[in-house]
C-alpha positions in Angstrom: -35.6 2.5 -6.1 -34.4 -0.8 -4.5 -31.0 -0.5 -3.2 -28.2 -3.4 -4.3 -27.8 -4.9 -1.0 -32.2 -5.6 -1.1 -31.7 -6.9 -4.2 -29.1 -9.1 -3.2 -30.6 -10.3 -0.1 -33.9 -10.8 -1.5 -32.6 -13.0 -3.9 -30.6 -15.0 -1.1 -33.6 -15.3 0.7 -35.8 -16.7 -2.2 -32.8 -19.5 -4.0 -34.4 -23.0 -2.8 -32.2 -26.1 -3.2 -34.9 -27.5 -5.8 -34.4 -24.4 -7.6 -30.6 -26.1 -8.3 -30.3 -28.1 -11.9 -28.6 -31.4 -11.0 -25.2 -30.4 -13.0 -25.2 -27.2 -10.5 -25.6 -29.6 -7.5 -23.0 -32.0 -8.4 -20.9 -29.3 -9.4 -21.3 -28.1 -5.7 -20.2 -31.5 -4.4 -17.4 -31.3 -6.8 -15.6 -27.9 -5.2 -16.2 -29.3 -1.9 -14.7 -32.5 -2.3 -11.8 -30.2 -3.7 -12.1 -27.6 -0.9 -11.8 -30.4 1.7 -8.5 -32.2 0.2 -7.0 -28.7 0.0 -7.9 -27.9 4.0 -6.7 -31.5 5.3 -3.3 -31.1 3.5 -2.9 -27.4 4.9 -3.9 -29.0 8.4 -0.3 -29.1 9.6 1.1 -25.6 8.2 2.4 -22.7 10.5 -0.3 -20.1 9.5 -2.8 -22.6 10.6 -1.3 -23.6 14.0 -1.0 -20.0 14.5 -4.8 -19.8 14.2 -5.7 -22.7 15.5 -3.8 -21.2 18.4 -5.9 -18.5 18.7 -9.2 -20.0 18.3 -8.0 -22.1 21.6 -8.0 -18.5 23.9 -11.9 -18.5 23.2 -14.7 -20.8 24.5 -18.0 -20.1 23.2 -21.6 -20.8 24.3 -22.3 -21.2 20.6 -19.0 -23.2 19.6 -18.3 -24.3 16.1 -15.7 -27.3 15.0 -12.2 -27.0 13.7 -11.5 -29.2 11.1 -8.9 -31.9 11.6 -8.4 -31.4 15.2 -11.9 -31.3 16.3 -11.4 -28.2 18.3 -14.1 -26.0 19.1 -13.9 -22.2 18.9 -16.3 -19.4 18.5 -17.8 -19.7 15.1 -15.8 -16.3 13.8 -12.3 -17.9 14.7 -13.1 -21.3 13.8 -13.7 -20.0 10.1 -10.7 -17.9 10.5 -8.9 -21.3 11.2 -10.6 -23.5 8.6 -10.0 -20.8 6.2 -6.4 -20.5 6.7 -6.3 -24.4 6.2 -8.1 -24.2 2.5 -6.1 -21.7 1.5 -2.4 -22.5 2.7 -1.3 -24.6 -0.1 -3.0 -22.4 -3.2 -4.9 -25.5 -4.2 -8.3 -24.8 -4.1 -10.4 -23.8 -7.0 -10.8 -19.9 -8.4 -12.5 -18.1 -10.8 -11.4 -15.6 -13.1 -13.8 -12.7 -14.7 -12.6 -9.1 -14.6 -11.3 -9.9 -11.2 -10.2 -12.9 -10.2 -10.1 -15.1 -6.4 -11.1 -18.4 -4.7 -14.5 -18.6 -4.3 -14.3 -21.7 -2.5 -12.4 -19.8 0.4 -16.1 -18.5 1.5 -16.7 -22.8 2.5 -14.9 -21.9 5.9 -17.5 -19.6 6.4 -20.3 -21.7 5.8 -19.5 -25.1 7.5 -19.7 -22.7 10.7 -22.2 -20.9 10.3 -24.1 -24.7 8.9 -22.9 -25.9 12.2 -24.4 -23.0 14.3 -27.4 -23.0 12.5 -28.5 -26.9 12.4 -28.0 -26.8 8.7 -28.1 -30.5 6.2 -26.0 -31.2 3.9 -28.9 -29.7 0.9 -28.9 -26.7 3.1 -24.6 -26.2 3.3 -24.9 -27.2 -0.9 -27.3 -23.9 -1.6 -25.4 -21.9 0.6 -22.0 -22.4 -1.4 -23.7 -21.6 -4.6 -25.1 -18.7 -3.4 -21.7 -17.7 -1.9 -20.1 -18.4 -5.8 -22.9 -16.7 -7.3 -22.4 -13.4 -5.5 -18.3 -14.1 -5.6 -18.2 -14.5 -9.7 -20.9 -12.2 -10.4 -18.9 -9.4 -8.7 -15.6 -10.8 -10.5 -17.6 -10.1 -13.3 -18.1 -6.1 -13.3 -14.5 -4.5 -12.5 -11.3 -5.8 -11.5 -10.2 -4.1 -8.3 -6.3 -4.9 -8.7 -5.4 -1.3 -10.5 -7.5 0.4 -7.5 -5.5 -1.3 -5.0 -7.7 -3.5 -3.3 -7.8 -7.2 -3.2 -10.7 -9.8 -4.0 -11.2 -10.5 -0.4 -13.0 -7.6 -0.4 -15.6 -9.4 -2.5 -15.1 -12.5 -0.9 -16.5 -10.9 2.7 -20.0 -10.2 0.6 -20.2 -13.7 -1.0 -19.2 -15.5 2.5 -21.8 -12.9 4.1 -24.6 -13.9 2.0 -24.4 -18.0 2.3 -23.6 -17.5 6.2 -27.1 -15.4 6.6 -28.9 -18.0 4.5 -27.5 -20.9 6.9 -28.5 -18.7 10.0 -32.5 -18.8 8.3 -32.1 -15.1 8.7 -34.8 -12.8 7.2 -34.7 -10.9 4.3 -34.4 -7.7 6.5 -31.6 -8.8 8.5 -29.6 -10.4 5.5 -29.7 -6.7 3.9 -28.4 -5.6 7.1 -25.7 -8.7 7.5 -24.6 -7.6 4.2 -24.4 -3.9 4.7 -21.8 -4.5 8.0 -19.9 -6.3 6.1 -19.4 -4.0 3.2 -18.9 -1.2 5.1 -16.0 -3.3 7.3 -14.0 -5.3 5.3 -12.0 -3.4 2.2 -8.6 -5.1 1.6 -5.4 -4.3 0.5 -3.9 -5.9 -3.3 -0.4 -5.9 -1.5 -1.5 -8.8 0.0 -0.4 -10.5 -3.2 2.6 -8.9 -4.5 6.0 -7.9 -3.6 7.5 -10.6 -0.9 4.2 -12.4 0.0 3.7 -13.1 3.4 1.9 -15.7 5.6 -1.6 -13.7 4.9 -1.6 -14.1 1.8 -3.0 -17.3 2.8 -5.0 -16.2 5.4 -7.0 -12.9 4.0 -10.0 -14.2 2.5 -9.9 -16.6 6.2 -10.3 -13.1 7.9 -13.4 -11.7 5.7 -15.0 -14.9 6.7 -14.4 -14.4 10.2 -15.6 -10.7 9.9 -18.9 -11.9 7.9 -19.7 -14.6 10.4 -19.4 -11.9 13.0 -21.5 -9.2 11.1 -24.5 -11.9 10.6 -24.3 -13.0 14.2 -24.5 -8.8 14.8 -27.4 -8.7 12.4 -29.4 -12.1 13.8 -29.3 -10.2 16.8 -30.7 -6.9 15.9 -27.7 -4.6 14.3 -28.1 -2.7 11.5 -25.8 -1.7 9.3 -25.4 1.8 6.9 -27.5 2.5 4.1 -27.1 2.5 1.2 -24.2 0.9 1.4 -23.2 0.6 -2.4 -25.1 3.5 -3.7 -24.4 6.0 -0.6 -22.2 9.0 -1.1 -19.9 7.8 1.4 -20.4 4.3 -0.3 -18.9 1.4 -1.5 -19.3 2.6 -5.5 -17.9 6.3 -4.3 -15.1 4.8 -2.0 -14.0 1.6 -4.4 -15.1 1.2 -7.9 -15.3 5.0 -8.4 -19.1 4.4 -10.2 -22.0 2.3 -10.0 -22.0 -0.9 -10.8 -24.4 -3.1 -13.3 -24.4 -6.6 -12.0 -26.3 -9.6 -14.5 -29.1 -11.2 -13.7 -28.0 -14.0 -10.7 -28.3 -17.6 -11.2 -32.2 -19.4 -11.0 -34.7 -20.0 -13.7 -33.3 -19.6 -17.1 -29.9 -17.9 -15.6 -27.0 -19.9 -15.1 -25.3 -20.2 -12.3 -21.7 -19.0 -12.0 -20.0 -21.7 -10.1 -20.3 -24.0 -13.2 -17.3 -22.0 -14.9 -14.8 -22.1 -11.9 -11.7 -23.7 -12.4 -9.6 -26.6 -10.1 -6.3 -26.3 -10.2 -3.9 -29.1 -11.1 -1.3 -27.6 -9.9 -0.4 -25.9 -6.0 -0.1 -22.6 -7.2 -1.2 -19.5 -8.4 -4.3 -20.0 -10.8 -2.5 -17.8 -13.3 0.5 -19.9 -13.4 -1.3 -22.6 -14.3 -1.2 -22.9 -18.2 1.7 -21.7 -17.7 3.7 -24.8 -15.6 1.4 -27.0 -17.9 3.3 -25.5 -21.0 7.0 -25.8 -19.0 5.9 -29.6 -18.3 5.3 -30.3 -21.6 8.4 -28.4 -23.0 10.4 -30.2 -20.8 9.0 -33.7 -22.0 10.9 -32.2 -25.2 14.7 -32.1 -23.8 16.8 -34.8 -22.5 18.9 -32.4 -20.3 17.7 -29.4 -18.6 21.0 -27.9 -19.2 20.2 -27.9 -22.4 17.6 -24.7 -21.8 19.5 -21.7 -23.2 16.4 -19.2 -22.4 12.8 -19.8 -21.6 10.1 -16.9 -22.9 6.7 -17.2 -21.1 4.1 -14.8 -22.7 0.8 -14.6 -21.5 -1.9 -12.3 -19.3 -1.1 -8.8 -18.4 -2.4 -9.6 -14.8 -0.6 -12.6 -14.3 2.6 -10.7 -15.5 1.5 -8.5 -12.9 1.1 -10.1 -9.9 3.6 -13.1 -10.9 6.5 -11.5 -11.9 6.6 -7.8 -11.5 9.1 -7.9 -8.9 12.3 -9.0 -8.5 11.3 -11.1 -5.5 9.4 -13.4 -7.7 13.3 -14.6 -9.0 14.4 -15.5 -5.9 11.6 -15.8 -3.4 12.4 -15.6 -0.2 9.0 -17.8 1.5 6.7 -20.0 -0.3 4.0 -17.7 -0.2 6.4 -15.9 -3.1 7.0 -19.1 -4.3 3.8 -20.7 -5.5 3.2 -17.1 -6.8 6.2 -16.5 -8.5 5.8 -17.2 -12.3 9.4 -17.8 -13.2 9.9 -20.2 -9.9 7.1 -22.7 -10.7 8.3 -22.5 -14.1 11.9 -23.2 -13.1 10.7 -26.4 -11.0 8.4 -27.5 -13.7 11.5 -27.9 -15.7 14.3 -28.8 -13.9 12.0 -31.4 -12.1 9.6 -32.6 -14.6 6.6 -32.6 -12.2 5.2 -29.9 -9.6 4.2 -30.5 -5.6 4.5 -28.4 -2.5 7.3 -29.9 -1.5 9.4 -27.4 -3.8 8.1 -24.3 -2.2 10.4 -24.9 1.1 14.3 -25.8 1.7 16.4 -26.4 0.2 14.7 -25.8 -3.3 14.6 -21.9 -2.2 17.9 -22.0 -2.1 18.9 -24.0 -4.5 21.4 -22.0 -6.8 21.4 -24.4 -9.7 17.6 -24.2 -10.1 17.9 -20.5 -9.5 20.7 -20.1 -12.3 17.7 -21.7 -14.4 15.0 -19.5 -12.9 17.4 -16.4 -14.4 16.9 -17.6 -17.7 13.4 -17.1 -17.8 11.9 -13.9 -19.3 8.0 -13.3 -18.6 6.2 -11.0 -21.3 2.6 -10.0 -21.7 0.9 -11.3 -24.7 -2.0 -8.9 -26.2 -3.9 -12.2 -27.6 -3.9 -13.5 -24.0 -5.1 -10.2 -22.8 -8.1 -9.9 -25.3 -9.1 -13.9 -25.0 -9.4 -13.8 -21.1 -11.4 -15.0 -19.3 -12.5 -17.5 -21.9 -8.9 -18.7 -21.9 -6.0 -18.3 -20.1 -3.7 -18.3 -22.9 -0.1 -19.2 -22.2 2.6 -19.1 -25.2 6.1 -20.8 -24.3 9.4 -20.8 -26.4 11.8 -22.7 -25.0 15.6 -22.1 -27.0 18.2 -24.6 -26.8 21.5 -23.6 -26.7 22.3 -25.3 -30.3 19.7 -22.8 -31.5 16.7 -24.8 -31.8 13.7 -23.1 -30.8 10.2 -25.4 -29.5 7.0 -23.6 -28.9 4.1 -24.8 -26.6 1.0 -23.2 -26.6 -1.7 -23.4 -23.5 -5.2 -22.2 -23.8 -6.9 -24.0 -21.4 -5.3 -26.1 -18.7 -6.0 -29.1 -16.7 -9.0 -28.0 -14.7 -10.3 -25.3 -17.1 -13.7 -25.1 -17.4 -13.4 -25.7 -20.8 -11.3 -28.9 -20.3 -12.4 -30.1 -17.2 -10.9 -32.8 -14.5 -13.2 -35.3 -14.0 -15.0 -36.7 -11.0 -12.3 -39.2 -10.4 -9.6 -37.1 -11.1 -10.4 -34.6 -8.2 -11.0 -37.7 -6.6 -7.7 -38.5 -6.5 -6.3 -35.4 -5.9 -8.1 -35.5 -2.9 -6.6 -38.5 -1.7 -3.3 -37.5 -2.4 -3.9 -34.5 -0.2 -5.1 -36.4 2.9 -3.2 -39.7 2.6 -0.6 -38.7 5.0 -3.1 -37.5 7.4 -5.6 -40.0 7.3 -5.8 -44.0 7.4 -7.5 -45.5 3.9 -10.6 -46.4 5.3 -11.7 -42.9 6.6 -10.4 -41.3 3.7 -12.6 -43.5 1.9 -15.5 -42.5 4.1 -15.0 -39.5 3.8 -14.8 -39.0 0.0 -18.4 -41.0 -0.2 -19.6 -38.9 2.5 -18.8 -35.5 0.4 -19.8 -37.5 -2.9 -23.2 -37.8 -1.3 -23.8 -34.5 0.8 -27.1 -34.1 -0.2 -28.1 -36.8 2.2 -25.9 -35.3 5.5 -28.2 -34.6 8.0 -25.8 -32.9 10.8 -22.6 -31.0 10.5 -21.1 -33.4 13.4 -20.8 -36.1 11.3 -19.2 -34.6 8.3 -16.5 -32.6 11.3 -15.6 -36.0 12.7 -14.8 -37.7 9.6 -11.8 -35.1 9.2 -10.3 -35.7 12.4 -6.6 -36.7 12.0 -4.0 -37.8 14.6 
């Protein structure tokens, strides 16, 4: 019998870019355009100088960029770096199946490994859906929160898998590329919960650095256990406590997985995103916030879980808690009327009027929710005023669903909102038409230099 980590690599090996319908292409260039917003805003954040910082103690006969700074690190560390930078602000697009994650955290990964291996822009575009494929496929068959670990662990396979295919590896040394990593990287779910810290942000940064390291291991003749999944000290033994029954992956008549990935409207948590959509539009409803008597938010048992299952998520302490606190964002979504990253910091934190509001908000699971997901994310809100009245919102799917979509010119200008304090019009605009038409990139240089900021 064919072990899961051949089968995967085979199947990595074979994908061709002409095997890719157009929507799945353009969909590509969509959560890259995304991606990239999301890293330039990040640029300036602590956890990224920290790593940027890092990167610097290294020079490397085989150097890859930094984004931004134009820095040049080993590859490992400047994925770590680029990483950190996609993921600071909880922009960037996820995907939600039994487990959910960020997919698009794996790009840090592959625009090093594209710039080590000589890659084009068709070659970087195949790569990322391959990396989605194996990312939402595995969302698909158990969620690992209960067990204790966190998607990253995932994450390190799909990053694996699109790094190899950059590196032209063979089908032999993918398998073994893919076997290191499993058997290295298994994270931690407290990552996410409790009082959040800085690596919450940085995580799925580190499984790329570790997967970038275990293909360079594996171009150069490691190998890595076997079988890693099916083994009895193994990854089904030692994590999902059974085999696992993955579907067909994307090509010929399958679809492909990165078509039903979300982009978030919102910088925060994906699960809190019907959610400030319903506060938004239940404050449209009230002249005066101190109106609000109470605010009841029902929706996903996992959300409730990792969004408010903790007292710290009432008066977070960071903005790593913050943006994944459920009854923050929905405090700010109504005492402000709108949503940015500038209410994750001072003084908002401490701002005891909003907090009095935040109080008054009571987060319950909703069984509906529960049994819908993941084709919705259902969010029910009832907002009482205190002369009694009552007004209920209902969310199913929000801004950026993939059953209600933001379209081309809508990321488009979330993009530019995220780099127009970094960047002068004219290369912003550059930029944008350069990720609009990636297909046509014939070195990673040029597509580096365009995100050079001052």
């Amino acid at each position: 019998m064919t072990h899961l980590a051949d089968q995967l690599a085979a199947w990595a090996a074979a994908l061709r870019y002409e095997d890719l319908p157009p929507a799945v292409v353009h969909q590509a260039k969509r959560l890259i355009v995304d991606t990239l917003g999301c890293a330039i805003g990040g640029y300036n954040s602590e956890p990224v100088r920290i790593a940027r910082e890092q990167a610097a103690t290294i020079t490397s006969t085989q150097p890859a960029t930094i984004l931004c700074s134009g820095e040049r690190s080993s590859a490992d560390l400047a994925a770590f770096a680029n990483g950190s930078m996609i993921r600071y602000l909880d922009f960037n697009d996820g995907y939600t199946g039994r487990e959910a994650g960020h997919p698009s955290d794996s790009i840090a990964a592959l625009l090093s490994a594209a710039e080590l291996g000589g890659a084009n822009g068709r070659e970087l575009i195949l790569a990322t859906v391959i990396a989605y494929e194996m990312f939402c496929r595995m969302c698909d068959t158990i969620n690992f929160k209960p067990m204790g670990f966190d998607h990253v662990t995932i994450g390190a396979m799909a990053s694996v898998l699109g790094v190899a295919r950059l590196l032209k590896l063979p089908v032999e040394k993918i398998t073994h590329a893919l076997n290191l990593t499993v058997a290295a990287n298994v994270a931690l779910y407290q990552t996410r919960i409790g009082n959040v810290s800085m690596w919450k942000g940085c995580a799925y940064a580190n499984s790329s650095r570790n997967a970038i390291f275990a293909a360079q291991m594996a171009q150069r003749g490691m190998t890595g256990p076997s079988p890693v999944f099916e083994g009895r000290g193994g990854y089904f033994k030692a994590v999902t406590h059974g085999p696992v029954e993955l579907a067909p992956f994307g090509g010929k008549d399958t679809p492909f997985r990165i078509m039903d990935c979300l982009i978030k409207r919102y910088p925060l948590g994906q699960y809190s995103q019907s959610v400030v959509q319903a506060a938004l539009e239940a404050r449209a409803l009230v002249k005066d916030v101190n109106e609000i008597e109470s605010i009841e938010v029902c929706t996903l048992h996992t959300a409730i879980e990792m969004m408010a299952g903790d007292p710290d998520k009432w008066r977070p302490a960071n903005r790593e808690t913050a943006d994944h606190s459920m009854p923050y964002v929905t405090g700010v979504a109504l005492k402000y009327g709108r949503i940015n990253v500038d209410y994750f910091d001072d003084p908002y934190l401490h701002d005891e009027t909003l907090l009095a509001l935040v109080s008054r908000i009571k987060c319950e699971v909703s069984e509906e929710a529960n049994q819908r997901e993941p084709e919705a994310m259902l969010c029910d809100l009832t907002m009482t005023l205190r002369n009694g009245t009552r007004k209920d919102i209902r969310v199913e799917h929000h801004r950026g669903h993939p059953r209600n979509p933001m379209p081309d010119a809508e990321i488009e200008e979330k993009f530019r909102e995220l780099v127009g304090d970094q960047m002068p019009q004219s290369q912003c605009d550059a930029l944008v038409k350069r990720l609009w038409n990636l297909d046509t990139l014939t070195e990673m240089g040029e597509l580096f230099a365009l995100t050079r900021v001052s």
